[in-house]
N, C-alpha and C positions, 0 to 999 in steps of 0.2 A: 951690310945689306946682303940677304941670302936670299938666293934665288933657285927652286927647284926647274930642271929642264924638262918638259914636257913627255919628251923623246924617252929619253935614257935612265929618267924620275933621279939624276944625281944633282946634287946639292952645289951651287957655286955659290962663294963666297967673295962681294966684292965691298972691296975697301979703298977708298978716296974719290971723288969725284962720282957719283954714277952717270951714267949714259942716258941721253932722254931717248935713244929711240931702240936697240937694241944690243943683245952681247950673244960671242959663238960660247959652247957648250966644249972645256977643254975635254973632255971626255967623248961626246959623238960628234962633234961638231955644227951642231943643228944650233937654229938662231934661237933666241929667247927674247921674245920683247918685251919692253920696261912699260908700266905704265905711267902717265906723266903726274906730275906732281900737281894736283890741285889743292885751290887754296880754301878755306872753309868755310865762305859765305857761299861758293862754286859748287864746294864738294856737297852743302847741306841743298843745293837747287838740283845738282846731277841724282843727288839721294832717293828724287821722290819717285815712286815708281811709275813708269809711263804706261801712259792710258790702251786700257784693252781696247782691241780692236773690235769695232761692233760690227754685230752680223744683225744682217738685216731675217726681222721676224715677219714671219707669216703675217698676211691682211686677215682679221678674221671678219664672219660677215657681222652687221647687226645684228639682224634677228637670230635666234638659235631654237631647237625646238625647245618643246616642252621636256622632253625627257632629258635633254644637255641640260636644264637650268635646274632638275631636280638632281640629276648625278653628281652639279658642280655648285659647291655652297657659293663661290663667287661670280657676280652678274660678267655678260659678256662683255668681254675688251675688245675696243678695235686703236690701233695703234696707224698713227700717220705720221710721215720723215715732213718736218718744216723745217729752214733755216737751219738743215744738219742736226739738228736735235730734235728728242720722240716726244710725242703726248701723251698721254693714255686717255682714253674716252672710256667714260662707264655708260651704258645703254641700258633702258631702264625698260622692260618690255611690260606693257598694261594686259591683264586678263581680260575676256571677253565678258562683258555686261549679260548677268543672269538676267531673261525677262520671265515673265508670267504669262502662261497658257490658261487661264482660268476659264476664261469667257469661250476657247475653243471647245476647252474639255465641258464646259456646262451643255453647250450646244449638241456637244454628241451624246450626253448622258440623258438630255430631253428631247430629244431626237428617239432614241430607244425606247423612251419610258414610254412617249407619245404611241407611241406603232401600234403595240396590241389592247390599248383604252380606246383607238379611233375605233376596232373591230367590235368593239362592243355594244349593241343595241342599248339604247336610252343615257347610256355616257360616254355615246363618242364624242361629241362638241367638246368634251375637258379635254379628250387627246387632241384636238383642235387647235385650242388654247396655251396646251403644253408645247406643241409644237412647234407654233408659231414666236412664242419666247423663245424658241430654241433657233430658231431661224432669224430672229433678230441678234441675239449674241454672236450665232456665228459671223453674220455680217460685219459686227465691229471689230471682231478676234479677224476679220479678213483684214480690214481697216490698218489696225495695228499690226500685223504680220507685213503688209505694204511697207507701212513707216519704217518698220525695224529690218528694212532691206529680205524680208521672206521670211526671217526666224519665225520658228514656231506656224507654218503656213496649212501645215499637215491637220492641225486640228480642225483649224477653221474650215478647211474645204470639206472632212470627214462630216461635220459638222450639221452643214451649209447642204452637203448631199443628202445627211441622213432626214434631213429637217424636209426638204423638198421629199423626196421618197415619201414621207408621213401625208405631206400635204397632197399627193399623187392617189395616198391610198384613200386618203379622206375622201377626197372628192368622189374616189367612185365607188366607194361602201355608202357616201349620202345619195350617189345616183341612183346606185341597186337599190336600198328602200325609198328613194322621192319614188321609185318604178313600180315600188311590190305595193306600196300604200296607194297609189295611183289607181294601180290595178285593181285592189281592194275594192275599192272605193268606186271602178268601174264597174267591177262585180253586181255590188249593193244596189248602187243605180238600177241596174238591168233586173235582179232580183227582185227588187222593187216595184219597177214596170212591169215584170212579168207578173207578179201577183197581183198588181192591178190590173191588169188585162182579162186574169183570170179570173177574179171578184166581180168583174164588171159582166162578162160571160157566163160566172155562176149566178149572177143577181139575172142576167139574159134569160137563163135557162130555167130558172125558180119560177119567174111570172110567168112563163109560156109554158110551164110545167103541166102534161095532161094530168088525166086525172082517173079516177079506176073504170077500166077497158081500154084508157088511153096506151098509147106508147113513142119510144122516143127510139131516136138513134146514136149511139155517142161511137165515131170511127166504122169498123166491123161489125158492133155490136146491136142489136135492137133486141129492146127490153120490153116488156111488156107487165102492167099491174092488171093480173086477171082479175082479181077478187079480197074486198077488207070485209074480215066477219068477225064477230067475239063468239070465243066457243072454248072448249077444252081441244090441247092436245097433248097428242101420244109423241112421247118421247122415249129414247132405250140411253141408261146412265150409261155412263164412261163406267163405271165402276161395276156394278154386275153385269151390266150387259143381258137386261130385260126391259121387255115394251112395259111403261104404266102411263097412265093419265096425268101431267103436268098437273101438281097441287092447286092452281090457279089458274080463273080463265086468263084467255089471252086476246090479244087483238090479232088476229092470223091475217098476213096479207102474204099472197101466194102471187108471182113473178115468172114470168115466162122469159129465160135468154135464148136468143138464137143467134146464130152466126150465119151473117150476111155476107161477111167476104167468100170471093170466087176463090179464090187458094192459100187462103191464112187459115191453122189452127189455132184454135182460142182456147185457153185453159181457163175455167171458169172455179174461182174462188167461194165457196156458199157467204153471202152474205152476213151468217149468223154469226159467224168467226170476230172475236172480238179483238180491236185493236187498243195496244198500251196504252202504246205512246203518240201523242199526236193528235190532230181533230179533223183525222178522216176515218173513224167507224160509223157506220149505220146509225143512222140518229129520225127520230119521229120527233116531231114538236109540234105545237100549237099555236095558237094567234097571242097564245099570253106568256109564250117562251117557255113552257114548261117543257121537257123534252123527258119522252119514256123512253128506259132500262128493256134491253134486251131479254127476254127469258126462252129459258133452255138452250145458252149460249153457249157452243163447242159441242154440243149433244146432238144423237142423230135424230131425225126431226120427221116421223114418220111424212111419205108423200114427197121428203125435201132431198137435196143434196146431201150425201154424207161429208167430205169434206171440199173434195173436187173434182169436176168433172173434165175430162177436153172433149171439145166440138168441133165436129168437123165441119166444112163447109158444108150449108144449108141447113145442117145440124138446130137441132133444139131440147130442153131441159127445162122442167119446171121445178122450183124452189118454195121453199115454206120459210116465214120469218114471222115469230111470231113477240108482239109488243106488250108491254103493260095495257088492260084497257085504261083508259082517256078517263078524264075528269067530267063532271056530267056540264063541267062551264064550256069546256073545250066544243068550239062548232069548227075550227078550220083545220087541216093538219098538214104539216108538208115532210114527206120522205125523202130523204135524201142518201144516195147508193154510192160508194166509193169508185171509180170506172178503173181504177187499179185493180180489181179483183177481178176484170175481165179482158186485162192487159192494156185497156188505156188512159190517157190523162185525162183529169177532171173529172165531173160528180155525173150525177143522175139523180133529175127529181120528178116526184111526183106532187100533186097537191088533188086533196078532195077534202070533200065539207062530211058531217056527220049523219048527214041521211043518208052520203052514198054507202054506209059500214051498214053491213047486215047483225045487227043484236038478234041475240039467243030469245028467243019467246018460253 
């Protein structure tokens, strides 16, 4: 048996017997132990190699985020010591459940569309209608935003505002027109009465209407019908600008205005001046509705106003108007004077029969 010394690395060689527990080193003298003789059902047990010593691993937690489970292809481990031996635990982490925003998002998309169809005259009630679907969806998108612990809460409330804000405007774009048609309509009313008032007034003033010499007062004004005769008159055209004899006789009624107000001037319009539009020009009629045409209308009208005069207080002005002569059926006639040509409301009439007219002999 050979034995190297650890010591001095030289070689002993022993022969007979060996030693079970050790031998000196003839060379350094250092000791060299034997190892003992094992037998080999022993030696094949001593053989196996003995167990590592375990180190205790980190706790890891359950959950882990999102970004540790995409960095690590394998799910999280959590390790626990029972009865001196490990487990491994695999944790199986669930995604969050996708829900649906539909009904929010409807709600704020009919909420918008509503707003500017409520502002429009004759279809706003559709924005009305749009609206109010919208205001119902968002209600249930609130519903299920509740259930689903608030997910998705955001729509519904945008929703549920924009739809109410519609409902806000509606109401008071239908208030401003229930207002403005209200008013309208009070308008009419009163327009109405007022024309009646005045009809009833004009009809007042027709029957009590004098007659020629007679006169009336209408405000500031007193009118007077001096004289109705048929005859020719002298007019001077708009276009040469010379006096000749009107081609036709006429029925001349000649008017006296004066101004009675103590400190108002009157600016006096000639009667002959013809109106477009509307049914107050100078009009003569008869008992059978026949009503005579003005002649030498806008021309100057010898004896008359050329187009207008102003009057001062106490002031007076005589005028020429001169009519179609009358039909030979015609016995009643009533004139009637616009009071706007003498700066006030309502008419001016006269009425006289056919004796009172001076014919041409």
């Amino acid at each position: 048996m050979a034995l190297r010394c650890p010591k001095c690395k030289s070689v002993l060689e022993i022969s007979g017997p060996v030693p079970t527990d050790s031998v000196q080193c003839l060379a350094c003298g250092a000791k060299i132990k034997i190892a003992p003789k094992v037998e080999p059902k022993q030696a094949i047990q001593n053989s196996e190699p003995e167990p590592e010593e375990e180190t205790e691993k980190p706790y890891l937690p359950l959950r882990r985020s999102r970004r540790d489970l995409v960095e690590d292809d394998e799910p999280p481990v959590r390790y626990r010591d029972r009865d001196s031996t490990r487990q491994q635990i695999n944790v199986v982490v669930n995604e969050r459940q996708a829900y649906s925003h539909s009904l929010g998002i409807t709600s704020i998309i009919l909420g918008v569309v509503s707003l500017p169809i409520i502002c429009m005259p004759c279809v706003g009630w559709v924005g009305v209608g749009i609206g109010s679907i919208g205001f119902i969806c968002g209600a249930f998108a609130l519903f299920q935003s509740i259930n689903r612990k608030g997910h998705g809460i955001g729509f519904a409330i945008g929703g549920l505002t924009l739809c109410f804000f519609s409902a806000v405007v509606s109401g008071i774009v239908l208030l401003f027109f229930a207002t403005m048609f209200q008013g309208m309509r009070n308008a009419v009313k009163e327009a109405e009465k007022k024309q009646a008032e005045e009809k009833k007034a004009e009809i007042s003033a027709e029957q009590d209407a004098p007659t020629v010499g007679g006169s009336t007062t209408l405000g500031g004004v007193k009118v007077v019908l001096i004289s109705a005769k048929v005859g020719s008159v002298r007019v001077k055209s708009i276009f040469d600008r010379t006096w000749h004899n009107y081609p036709e006789e006429s029925l001349i009624l000649t008017v006296r205005v004066e101004n009675v107000s103590p400190n108002k001037l009157i600016k006096y319009s000639t009667w002959r001046k013809q109106e477009i539009f509307g049914d107050k020009a100078t009009k003569l009629t008869d008992e059978h509705g026949n009503a005579y045409f003005l002649q030498a209308a806008d021309d100057d009208v010898e004896n008359g106003v050329h187009i207008i005069e102003e009057l001062n207080p106490g002031k007076a002005v005589n005028d020429v108007i001169p009519f179609r002569v009358p039909i030979d059926q015609a016995k009643k006639f009533t004139l009637r004077l616009n009071g706007e040509r003498v700066g006030q409301k309502g008419f001016i009439y006269f009425r006289f029969s056919r004796d009172e007219i001076e014919w041409k002999k």
